[in-house]
C-alpha positions in Angstrom: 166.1 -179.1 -35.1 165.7 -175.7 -34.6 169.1 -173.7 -35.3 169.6 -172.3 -39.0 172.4 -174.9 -39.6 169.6 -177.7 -39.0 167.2 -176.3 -41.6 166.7 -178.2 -45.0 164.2 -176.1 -46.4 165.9 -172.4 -46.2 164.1 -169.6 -46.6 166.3 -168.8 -50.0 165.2 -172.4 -51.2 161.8 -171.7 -50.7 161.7 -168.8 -52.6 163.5 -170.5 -55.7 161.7 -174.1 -55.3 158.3 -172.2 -54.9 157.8 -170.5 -58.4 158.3 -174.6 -59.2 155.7 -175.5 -56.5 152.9 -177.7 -57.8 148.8 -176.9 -57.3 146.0 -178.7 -56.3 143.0 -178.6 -58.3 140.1 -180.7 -58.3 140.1 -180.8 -62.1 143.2 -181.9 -62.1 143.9 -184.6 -59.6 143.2 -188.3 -60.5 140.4 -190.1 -59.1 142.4 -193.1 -58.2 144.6 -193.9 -55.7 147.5 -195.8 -55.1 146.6 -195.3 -51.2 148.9 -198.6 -49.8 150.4 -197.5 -46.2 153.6 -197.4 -46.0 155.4 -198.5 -42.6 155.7 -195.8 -40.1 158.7 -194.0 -40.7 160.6 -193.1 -37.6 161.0 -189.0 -36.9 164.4 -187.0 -36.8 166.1 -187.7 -33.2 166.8 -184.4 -30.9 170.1 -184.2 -30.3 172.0 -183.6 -27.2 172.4 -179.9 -28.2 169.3 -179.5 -29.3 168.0 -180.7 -25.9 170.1 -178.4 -24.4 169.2 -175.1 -25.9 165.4 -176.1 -25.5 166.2 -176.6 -21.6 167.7 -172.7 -21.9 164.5 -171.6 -24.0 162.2 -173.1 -21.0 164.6 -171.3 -18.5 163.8 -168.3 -20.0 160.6 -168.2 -20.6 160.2 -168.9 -16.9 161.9 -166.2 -16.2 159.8 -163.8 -18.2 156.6 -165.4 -16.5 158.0 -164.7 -12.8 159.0 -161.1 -14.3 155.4 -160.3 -15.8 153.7 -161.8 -12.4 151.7 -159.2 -10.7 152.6 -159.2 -6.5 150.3 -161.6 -4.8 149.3 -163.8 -7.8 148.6 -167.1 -6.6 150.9 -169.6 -7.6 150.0 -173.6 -8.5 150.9 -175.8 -6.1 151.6 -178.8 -8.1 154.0 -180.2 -10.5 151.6 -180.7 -13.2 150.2 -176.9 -12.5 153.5 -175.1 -12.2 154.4 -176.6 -15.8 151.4 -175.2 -17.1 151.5 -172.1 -16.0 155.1 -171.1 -16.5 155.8 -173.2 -19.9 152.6 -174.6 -21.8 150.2 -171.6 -21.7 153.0 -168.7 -22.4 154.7 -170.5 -25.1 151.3 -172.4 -26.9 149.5 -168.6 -26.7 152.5 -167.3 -27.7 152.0 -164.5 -25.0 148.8 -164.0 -26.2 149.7 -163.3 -30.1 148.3 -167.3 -30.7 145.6 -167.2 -28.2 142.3 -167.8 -30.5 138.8 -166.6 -29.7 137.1 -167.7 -33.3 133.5 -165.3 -34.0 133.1 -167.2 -36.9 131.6 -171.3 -37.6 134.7 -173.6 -38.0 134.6 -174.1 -41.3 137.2 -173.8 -44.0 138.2 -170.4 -43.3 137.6 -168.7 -39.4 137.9 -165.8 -38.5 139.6 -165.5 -35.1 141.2 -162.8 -32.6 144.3 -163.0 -30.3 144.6 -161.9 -26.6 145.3 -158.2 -28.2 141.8 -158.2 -30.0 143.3 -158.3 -33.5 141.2 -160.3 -35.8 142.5 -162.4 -38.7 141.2 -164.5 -41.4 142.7 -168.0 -41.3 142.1 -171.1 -43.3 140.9 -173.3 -40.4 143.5 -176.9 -39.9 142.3 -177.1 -36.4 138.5 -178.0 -36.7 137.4 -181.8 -37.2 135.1 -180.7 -40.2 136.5 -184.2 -42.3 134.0 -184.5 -44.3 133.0 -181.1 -44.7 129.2 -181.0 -42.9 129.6 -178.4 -40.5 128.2 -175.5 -43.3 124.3 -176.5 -43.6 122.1 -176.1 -45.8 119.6 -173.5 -45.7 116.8 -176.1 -45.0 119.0 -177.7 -42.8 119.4 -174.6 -40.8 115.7 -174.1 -41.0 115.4 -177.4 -39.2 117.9 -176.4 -36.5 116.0 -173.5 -35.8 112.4 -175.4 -35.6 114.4 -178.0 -33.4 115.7 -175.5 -31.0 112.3 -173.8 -30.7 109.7 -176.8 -30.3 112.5 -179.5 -28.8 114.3 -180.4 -25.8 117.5 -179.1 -25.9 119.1 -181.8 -24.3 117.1 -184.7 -23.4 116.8 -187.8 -25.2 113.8 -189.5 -23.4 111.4 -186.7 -23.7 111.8 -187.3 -28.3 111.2 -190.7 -28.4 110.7 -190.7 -32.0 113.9 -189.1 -32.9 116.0 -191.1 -30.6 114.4 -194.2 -32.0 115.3 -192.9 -35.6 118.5 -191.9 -34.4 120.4 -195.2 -32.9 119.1 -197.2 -35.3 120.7 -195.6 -38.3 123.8 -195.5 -36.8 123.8 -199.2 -36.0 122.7 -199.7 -40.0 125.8 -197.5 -41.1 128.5 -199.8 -39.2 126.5 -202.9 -40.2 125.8 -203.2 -36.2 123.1 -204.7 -33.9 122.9 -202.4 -31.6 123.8 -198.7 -30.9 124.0 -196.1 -27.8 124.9 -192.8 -27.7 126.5 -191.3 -24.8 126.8 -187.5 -24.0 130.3 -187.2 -24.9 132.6 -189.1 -27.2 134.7 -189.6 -24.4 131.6 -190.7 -22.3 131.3 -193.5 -25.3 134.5 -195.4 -23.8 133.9 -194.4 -20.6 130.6 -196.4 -20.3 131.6 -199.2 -22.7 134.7 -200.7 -21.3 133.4 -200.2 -17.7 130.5 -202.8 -18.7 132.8 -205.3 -20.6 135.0 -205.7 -18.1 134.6 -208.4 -15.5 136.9 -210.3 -12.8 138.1 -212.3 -15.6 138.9 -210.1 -18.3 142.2 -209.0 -19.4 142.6 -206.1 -21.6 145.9 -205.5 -23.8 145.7 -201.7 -25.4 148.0 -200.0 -27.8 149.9 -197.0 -26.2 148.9 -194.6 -28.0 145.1 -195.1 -27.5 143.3 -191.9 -26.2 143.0 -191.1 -22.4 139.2 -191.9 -22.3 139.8 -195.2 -23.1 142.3 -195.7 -20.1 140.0 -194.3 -18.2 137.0 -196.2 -19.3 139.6 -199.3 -17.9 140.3 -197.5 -14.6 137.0 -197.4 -14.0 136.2 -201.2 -14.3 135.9 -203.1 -10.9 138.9 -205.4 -11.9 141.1 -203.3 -14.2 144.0 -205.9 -15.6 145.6 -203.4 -18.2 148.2 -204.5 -20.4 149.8 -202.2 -22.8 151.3 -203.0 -26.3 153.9 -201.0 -28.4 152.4 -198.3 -31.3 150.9 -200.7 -33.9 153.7 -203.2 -32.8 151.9 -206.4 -33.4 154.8 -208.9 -32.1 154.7 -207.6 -28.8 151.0 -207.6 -29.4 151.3 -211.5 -29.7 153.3 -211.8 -26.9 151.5 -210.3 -24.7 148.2 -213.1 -26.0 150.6 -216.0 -25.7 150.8 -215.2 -21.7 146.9 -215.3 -21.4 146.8 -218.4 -22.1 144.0 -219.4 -19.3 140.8 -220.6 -21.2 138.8 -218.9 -18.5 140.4 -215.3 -19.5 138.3 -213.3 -21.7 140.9 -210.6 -23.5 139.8 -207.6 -25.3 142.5 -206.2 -27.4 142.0 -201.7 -28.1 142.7 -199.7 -30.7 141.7 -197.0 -32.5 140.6 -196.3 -36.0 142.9 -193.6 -36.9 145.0 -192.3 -34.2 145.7 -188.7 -34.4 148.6 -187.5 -32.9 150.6 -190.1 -35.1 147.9 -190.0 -38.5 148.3 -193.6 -38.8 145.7 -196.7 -38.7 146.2 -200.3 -37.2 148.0 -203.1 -39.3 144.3 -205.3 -39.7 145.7 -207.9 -41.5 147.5 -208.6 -38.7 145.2 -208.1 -36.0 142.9 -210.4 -38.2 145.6 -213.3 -38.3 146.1 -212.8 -34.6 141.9 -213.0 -33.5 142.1 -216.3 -35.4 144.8 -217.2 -33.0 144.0 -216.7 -29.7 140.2 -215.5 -30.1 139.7 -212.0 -28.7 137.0 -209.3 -28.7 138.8 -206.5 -30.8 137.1 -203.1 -29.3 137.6 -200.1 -31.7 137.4 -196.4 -30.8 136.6 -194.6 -34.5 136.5 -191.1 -33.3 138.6 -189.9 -36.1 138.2 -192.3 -38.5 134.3 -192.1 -38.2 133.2 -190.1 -42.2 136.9 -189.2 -42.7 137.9 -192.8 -43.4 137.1 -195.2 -46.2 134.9 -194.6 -49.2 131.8 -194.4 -47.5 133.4 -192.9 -44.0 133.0 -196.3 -42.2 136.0 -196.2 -40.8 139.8 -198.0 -40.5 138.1 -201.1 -41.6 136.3 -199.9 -44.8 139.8 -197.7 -45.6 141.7 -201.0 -45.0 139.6 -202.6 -47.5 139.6 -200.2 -50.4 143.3 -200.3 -50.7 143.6 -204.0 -50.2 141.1 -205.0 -53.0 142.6 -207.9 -53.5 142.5 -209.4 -50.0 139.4 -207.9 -48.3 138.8 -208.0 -44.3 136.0 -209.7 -42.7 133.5 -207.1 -41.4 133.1 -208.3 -38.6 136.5 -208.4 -37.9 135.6 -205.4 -34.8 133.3 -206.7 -32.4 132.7 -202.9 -30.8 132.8 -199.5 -32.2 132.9 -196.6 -30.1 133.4 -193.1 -31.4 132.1 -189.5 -31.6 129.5 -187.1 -32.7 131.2 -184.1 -32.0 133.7 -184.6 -34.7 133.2 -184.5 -38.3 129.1 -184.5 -37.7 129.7 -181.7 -36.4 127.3 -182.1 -32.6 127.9 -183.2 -29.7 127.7 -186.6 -28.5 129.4 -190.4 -28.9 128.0 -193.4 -29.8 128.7 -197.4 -28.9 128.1 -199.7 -31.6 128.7 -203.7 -31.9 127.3 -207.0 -31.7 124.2 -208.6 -30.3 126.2 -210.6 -27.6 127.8 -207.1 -25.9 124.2 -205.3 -26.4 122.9 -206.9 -22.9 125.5 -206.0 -20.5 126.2 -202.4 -22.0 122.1 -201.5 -21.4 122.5 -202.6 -17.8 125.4 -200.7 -17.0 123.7 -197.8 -18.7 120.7 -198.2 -16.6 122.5 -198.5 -13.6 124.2 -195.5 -14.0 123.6 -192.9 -11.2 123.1 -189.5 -13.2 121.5 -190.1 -16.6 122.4 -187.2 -18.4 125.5 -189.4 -19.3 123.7 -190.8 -22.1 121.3 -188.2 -23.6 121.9 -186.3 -26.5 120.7 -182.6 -27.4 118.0 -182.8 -29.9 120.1 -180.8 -32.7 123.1 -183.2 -32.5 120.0 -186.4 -33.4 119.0 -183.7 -36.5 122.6 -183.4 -37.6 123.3 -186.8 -37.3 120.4 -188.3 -39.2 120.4 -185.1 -42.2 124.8 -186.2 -42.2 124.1 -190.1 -42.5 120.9 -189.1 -44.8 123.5 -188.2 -47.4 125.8 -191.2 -48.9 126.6 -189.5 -52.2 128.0 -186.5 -50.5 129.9 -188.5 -48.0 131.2 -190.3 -51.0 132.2 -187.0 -53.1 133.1 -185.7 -49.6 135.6 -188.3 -48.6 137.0 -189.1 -52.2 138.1 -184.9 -52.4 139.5 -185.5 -48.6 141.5 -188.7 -49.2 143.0 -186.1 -52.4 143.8 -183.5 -50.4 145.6 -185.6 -47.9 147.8 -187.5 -50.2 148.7 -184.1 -52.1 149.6 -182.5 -49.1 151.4 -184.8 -47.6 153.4 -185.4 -51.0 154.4 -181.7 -51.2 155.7 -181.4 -47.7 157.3 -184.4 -47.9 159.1 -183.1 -51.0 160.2 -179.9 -49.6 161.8 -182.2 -46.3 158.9 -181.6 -43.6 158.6 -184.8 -42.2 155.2 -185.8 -41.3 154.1 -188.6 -39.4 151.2 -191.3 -40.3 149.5 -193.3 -43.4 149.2 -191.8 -47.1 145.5 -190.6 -47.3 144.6 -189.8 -43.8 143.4 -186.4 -43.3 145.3 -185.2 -40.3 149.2 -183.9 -40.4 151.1 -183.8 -37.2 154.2 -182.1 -38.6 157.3 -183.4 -36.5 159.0 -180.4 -34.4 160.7 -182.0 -32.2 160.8 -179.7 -29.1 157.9 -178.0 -27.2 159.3 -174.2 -27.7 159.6 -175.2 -31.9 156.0 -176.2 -31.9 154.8 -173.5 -30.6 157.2 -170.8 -32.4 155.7 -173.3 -35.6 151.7 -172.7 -34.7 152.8 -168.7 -34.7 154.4 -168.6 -37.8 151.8 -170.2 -39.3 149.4 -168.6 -37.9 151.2 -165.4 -39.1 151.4 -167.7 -42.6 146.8 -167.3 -42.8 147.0 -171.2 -40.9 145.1 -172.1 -37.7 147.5 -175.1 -36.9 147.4 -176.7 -33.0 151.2 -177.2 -31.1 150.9 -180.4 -29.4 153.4 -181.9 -26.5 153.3 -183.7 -23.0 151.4 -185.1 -22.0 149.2 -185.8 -25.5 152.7 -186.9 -27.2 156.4 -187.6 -25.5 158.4 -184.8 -25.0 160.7 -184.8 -28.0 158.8 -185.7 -30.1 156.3 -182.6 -30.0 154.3 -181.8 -33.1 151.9 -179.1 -34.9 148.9 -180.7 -35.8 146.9 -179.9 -38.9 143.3 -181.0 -39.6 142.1 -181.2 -43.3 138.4 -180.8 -44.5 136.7 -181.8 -48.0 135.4 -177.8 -47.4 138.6 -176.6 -48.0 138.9 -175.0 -51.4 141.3 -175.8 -53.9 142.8 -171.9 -53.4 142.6 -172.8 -49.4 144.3 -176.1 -49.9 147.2 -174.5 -51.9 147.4 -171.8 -49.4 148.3 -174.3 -46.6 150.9 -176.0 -48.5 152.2 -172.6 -48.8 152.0 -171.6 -44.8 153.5 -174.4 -44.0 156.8 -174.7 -46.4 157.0 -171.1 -45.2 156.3 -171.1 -41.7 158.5 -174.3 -41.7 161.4 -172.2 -43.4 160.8 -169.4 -40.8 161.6 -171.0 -37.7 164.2 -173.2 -38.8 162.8 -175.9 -39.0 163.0 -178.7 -42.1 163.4 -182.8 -42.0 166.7 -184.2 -42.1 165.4 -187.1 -43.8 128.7 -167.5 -36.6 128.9 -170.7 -34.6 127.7 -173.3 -36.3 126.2 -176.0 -33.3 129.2 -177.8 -32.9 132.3 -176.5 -31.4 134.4 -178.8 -33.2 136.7 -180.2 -31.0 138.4 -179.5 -27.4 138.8 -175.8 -27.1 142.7 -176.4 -27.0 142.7 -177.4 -30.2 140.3 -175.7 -31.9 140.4 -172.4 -30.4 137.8 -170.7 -28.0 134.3 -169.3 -29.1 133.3 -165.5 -27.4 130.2 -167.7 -25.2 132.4 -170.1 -23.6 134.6 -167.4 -22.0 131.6 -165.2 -21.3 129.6 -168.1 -19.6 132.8 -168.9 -17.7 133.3 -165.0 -16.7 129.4 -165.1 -15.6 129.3 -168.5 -13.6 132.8 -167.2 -11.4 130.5 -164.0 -10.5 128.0 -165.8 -9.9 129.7 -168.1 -7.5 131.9 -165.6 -5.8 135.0 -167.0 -7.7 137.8 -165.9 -9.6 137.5 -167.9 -12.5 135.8 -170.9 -14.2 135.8 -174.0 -16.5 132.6 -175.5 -18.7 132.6 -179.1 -19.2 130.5 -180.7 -21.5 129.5 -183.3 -19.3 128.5 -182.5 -15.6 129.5 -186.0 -14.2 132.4 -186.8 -16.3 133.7 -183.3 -15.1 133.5 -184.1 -11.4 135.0 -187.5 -11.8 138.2 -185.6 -13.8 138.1 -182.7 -11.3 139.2 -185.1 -8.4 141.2 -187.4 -10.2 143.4 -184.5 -11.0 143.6 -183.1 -7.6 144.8 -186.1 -6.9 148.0 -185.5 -7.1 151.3 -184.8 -5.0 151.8 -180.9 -3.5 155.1 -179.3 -3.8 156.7 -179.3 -0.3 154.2 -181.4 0.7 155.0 -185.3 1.9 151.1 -186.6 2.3 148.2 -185.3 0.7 144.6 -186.4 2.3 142.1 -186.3 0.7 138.4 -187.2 2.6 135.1 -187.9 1.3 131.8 -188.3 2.2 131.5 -192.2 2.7 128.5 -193.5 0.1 129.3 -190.5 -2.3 128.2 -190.8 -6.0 129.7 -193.3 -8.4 131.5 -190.4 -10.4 133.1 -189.8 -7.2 134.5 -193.2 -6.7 135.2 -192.6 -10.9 137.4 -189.5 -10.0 139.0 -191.5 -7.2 139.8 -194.9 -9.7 141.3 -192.5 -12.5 143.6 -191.1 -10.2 147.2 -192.0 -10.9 148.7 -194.7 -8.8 151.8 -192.7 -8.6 152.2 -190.9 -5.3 148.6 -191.7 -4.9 146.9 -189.6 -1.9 146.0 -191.5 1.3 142.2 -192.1 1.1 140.0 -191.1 4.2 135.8 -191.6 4.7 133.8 -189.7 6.7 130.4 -190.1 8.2 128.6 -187.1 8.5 130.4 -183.2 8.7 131.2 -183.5 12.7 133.9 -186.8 12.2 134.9 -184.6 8.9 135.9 -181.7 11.9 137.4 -184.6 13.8 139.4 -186.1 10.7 140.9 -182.6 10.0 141.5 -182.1 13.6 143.4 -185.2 14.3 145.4 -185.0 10.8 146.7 -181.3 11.7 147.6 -182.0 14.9 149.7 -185.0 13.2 151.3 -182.8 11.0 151.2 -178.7 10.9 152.5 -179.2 7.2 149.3 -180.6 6.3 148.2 -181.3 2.6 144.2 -181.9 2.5 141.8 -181.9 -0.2 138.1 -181.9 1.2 134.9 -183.4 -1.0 131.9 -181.8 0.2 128.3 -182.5 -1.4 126.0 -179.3 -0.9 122.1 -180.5 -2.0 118.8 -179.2 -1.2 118.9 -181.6 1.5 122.0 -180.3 3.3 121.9 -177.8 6.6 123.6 -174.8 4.8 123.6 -172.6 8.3 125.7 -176.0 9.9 127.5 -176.7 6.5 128.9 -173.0 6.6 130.0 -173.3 10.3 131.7 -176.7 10.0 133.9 -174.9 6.5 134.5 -171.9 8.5 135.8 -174.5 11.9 138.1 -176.6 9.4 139.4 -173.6 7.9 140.3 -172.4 11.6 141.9 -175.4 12.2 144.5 -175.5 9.4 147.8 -173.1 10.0 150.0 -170.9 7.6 151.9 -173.7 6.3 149.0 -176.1 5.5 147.2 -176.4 2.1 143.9 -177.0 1.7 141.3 -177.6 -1.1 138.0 -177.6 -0.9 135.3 -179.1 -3.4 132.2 -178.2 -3.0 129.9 -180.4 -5.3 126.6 -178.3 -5.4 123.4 -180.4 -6.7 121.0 -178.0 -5.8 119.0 -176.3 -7.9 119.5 -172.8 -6.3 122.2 -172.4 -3.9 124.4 -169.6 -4.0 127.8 -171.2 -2.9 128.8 -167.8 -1.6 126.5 -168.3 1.6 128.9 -170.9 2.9 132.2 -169.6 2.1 132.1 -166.5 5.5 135.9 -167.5 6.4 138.2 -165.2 5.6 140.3 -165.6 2.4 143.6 -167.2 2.8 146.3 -168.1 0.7 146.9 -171.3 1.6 143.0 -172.3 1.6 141.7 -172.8 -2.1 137.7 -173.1 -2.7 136.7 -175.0 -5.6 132.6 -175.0 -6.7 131.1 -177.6 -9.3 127.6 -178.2 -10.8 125.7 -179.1 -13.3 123.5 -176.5 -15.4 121.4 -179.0 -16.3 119.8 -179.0 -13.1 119.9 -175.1 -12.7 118.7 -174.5 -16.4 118.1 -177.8 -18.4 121.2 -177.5 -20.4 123.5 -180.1 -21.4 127.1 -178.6 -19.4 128.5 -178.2 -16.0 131.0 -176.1 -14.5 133.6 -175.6 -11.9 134.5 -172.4 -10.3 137.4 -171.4 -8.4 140.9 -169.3 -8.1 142.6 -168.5 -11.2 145.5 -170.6 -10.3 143.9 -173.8 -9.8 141.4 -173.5 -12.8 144.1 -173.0 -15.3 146.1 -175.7 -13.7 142.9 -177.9 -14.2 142.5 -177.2 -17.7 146.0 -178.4 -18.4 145.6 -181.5 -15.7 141.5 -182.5 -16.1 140.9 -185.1 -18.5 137.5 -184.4 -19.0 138.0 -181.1 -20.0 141.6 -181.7 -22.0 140.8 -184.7 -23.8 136.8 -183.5 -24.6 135.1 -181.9 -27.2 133.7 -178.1 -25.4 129.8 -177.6 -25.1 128.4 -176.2 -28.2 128.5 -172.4 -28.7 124.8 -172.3 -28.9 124.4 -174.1 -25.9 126.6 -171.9 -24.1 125.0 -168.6 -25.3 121.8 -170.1 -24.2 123.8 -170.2 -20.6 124.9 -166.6 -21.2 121.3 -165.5 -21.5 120.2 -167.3 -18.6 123.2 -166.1 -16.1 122.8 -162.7 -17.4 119.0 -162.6 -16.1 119.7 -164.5 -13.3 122.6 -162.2 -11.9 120.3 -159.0 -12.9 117.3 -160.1 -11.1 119.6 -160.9 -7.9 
């Protein structure tokens, strides 16, 4: 893949084939579907060669990072980091030509501006617009703005009545008896799976399901994770026939629509196999949630309408988890299911430490409920969408693009093979009028990295036509064919989507305000923390140990952060008592080794001694020599400090300050942050799951944050 000799679809062939090129039109294109999945096709191998002149291409584009590096840039000083710093981020920006700031709503078309400043207009296959909701209405928009005026911006308690509208139309969409919502999609499986999870419990997952749900496993008391091929439901079975204890409880997870691979899960099968051996099948239908199925019910409903003839149970899935932030177009996730799970989810709610886990801003409820308020639509919505994905999908396939997944599903991860060709792909098409996402390790193997296209029902039949277009193209272009204003949601992770102009001005604002170089949002305060340290958990270059000490009876989304971490080359785990053993642990672990690796959790409240807190940083940092690294997180939950009044030791190289929070408790908005040096912030944007695998705060939300920094740093 990748050399001209490779290419099926030559730029000459494009030119003749084109003028033969069919059109979509809505007029046109039948209202009936012959929609039956066919098995997953296996992609185009890499070949030895291949894998060798993508090795050169990574070789020199390190290169030309180390040659572009100003003197005294601070390096990562992981694995993980170093990666993303001298491959993923140069390549996926394409130096900065494919870096996207959009200043427009993600909707069909956006309008969005490189590194450079120059601004195009791009039909938008990046958003998770599905069904085509993200454009309001004018009275919707009016009830938005009365919303944001006389509501809460972000808690669910204080509207009662909403809330109580809110959960209990969602539980009537998936014919459910309950339904939560969580602050995050990825919050949805990170409470859920904690609370089904007991001693007992065994849980067999396909592969391929999304991080938060590996997480949401981690996280249990008892994790016993067992983990089945891709859709492969004979290894499935074997892995039931070894639980064969009658005192096991298994629960076997999957998602709706998965969509790195744009396939769904073989229900027949899963349904012959609950018979057997009588597990709870838990379902995460981010994706498939009103882009799936006549009435956007999901992989279920979809399964259904293309197997008239031999309809599913609907109760077939016991739990539903999935997201608001997607093709509602909020922010938010949800957990629906049976009466029996309803119990032991609101007790693990309730005894979560920091509440803002589960509450919802007040426009995402009004979204929601004026979405689900409209079945016709969804039903126009999704029958246009289901069109556009089969007719795309037919033409590439016809020109030779292989793309992976199920006729009908509305995503297209376009097979590339090797990092570099993904991102050269995302350029061209972006160079093509196509906002297109490269995708590699670690959200798909290695060689088998991808572009990623989104489709919408708000795509026009000129915009649809015009994809088709950038991609045979842009395909062509790079050698590459098979061988065989805002809007209130952001739409997706910003990595994906692209950036909007308040998230990087509230990030700019929060490092000034902190006394740091650079900074992160997440869209959920605690679920950023917990992600934060599991990712500094991680081995140091030149480093043996790394040590990492916390403060013993820290929160639970501490102990989260710590369970996440990967076993691999784990950390050794050390407690301390009160900040005078910290100065003893640090002490006694230097004089151990003078190549030490630490990583320090520190929680700064309104109840700490700052004056004592400031000396004992200032002591540790003494302690350390040149050829130690240390890292230090200071978790502020005060309303007011100013981190900057404990930081008075010099700055080292070798010593790196980290600062997180919550603007919830500093403003009352739904988002916290994490401040630090530029090295280590872009390594955790790459390496933090909570901000990789997580839909970004909502522009508005963030421009309310810009307003309130900008006051706040001119009144100072």
């Amino acid at each position: 893949m990748g050399d001209i000799k490779s290419v099926v679809v030559s730029i000459s062939a494009v030119s003749e084939i084109s003028e033969r090129k069919r059109t979509f039109s809505s007029l046109s294109t039948s209202t009936t579907s012959s929609l039956a999945a066919p098995k997953t096709r296996r992609p185009p191998s890499v070949t030895s060669t291949e894998k060798v002149r993508e090795l050169v291409r990574l070789a020199i584009t390190r290169l030309r990072v180390l040659l572009n590096e100003n003197k005294g840039t601070r390096r990562p000083i992981s694995q993980k980091g170093l990666f993303s710093y001298n491959y993923v981020e140069p390549l996926f920006n394409w130096w900065g030509a494919n870096y996207r700031v959009l200043t427009t709503q993600c909707l069909g078309r956006v309008e969005a501006s490189d590194a450079l400043g120059s601004v195009t207009n791009l039909v938008n296959g990046a958003s998770h617009n599905y069904a085509g909701f993200y454009k309001a209405t004018s009275q919707a928009e009016e009830l938005q703005r009365l919303c944001l005026e006389a509501l809460p911006v972000s808690d669910t308690q204080a509207v009662p009545l909403l809330r109580d509208e809110t959960n209990p139309a969602i539980a009537d969409f998936f014919g459910a008896d309950f339904c939560f919502t969580t602050s995050t999609g990825y919050g949805s499986n990170y409470i859920a799976l904690p609370a089904l999870i007991d001693c007992s419990t065994v849980v067999i997952m396909d592969e391929n399901c999304h991080n938060s749900m590996f997480t949401g496993v981690f996280l249990a008391p008892s994790p016993n994770l067992r983990k089945f091929k891709h859709n492969n439901m004979e290894h499935l079975e074997t892995l039931l026939s070894g639980c064969f204890d009658e005192s096991v409880n298994v629960i076997v997870a999957i998602e709706g629509l998965y969509s790195m691979e744009a396939d769904v899960p073989p229900l027949d099968l899963l349904h012959r196999l609950k018979k057997d051996y009588e597990f709870t099948l838990y379902c995460d239908e981010a994706h498939s949630f009103l882009s799936l199925g006549k009435t956007g019910r999901g992989c279920l409903e979809y399964w259904n309408d293309h197997h008239p003839e031999s309809p599913l149970p609907w109760d077939l899935i016991d739990i539903r988890t999935g997201t608001l932030s997607k093709a509602v177009g909020g922010i938010g996730g949800i957990i629906v299911g049976k009466a029996v799970f309803q119990d032991i989810i609101r007790e693990h709610i309730d005894g979560l430490d920091d509440q803002d886990n589960v509450s919802l801003p007040s426009s995402t409820m009004v979204q929601t409920l004026w979405v689900l308020g409209q079945p016709h639509r969804i039903r126009r919505s999704l029958q246009r969408l289901a069109e556009i994905a089969r007719f795309c999908r037919e033409e590439l396939e016809r020109f030779g693009i292989f793309v992976y997944g199920d006729v009908g599903t509305p995503i297209l991860p376009i097979y590339t093979g090797r990092p570099s060709l993904s991102a050269k792909l995302s350029y061209a098409l972006r160079c093509a009028g196509l906002l297109a996402t490269p995708v590699c390790t670690p959200a798909v193997p290695f060689w088998e990295s991808r572009v990623r296209i989104n489709l919408s029902a708000d795509f026009t039949d000129e915009e649809v036509n015009r994809l088709v277009d950038a991609v045979i193209r842009a395909a062509a272009s790079v050698g590459h064919g098979s061988r065989a204003q805002y809007g209130i949601g952001a739409g997706g992770a910003r990595w994906i989507c692209g950036t909007f102009p308040p998230h990087l001005v509230v990030e700019d604002l929060i490092a000034r305000a902190t006394g740091m170089e650079a900074a992160l949002t997440y869209a959920d305060a605690s679920i950023g923390l917990a992600s934060t340290i599991a990712a500094l958990a991680r081995p140091l270059i030149g480093h043996r140990k790394h040590f990492m000490l916390f403060e013993r009876g820290a929160s639970q989304f501490v102990r989260d952060g710590l369970a996440m971490a990967s076993k691999k080359d784990a950390p050794t785990l050390l407690g301390y008592v009160d900040l005078f053993q910290l100065v003893q642990q640090v002490r006694k672990l230097y004089r151990r080794d003078r190549k030490l690796c630490l990583t320090v959790y520190v929680r700064v409240g309104e109840d700490s001694a700052h004056h004592l807190l400031s000396s004992i940083l200032e002591e540790i940092a003494a302690i350390t020599g040149p050829e130690s690294v240390m890292t230090i997180l200071l978790h502020c939950t005060s309303q007011y400090l100013d981190p900057r009044q404990l930081i008075s030791f010099p700055s080292r190289m070798n010593i790196h300050v980290l600062v997180c929070g919550s603007f919830n408790r500093i403003f009352g908005l739904p988002a916290g942050f994490l401040t630090g040096p530029q090295s280590l912030i872009r390594e955790l944007r790459y390496t933090s799951r909570g901000y990789m695998f997580t839909t970004s705060p909502p522009p508005f939300i963030m421009d309310m944050l810009r307003g309130a920094l900008e006051w706040n740093l001119t009144s100072i």
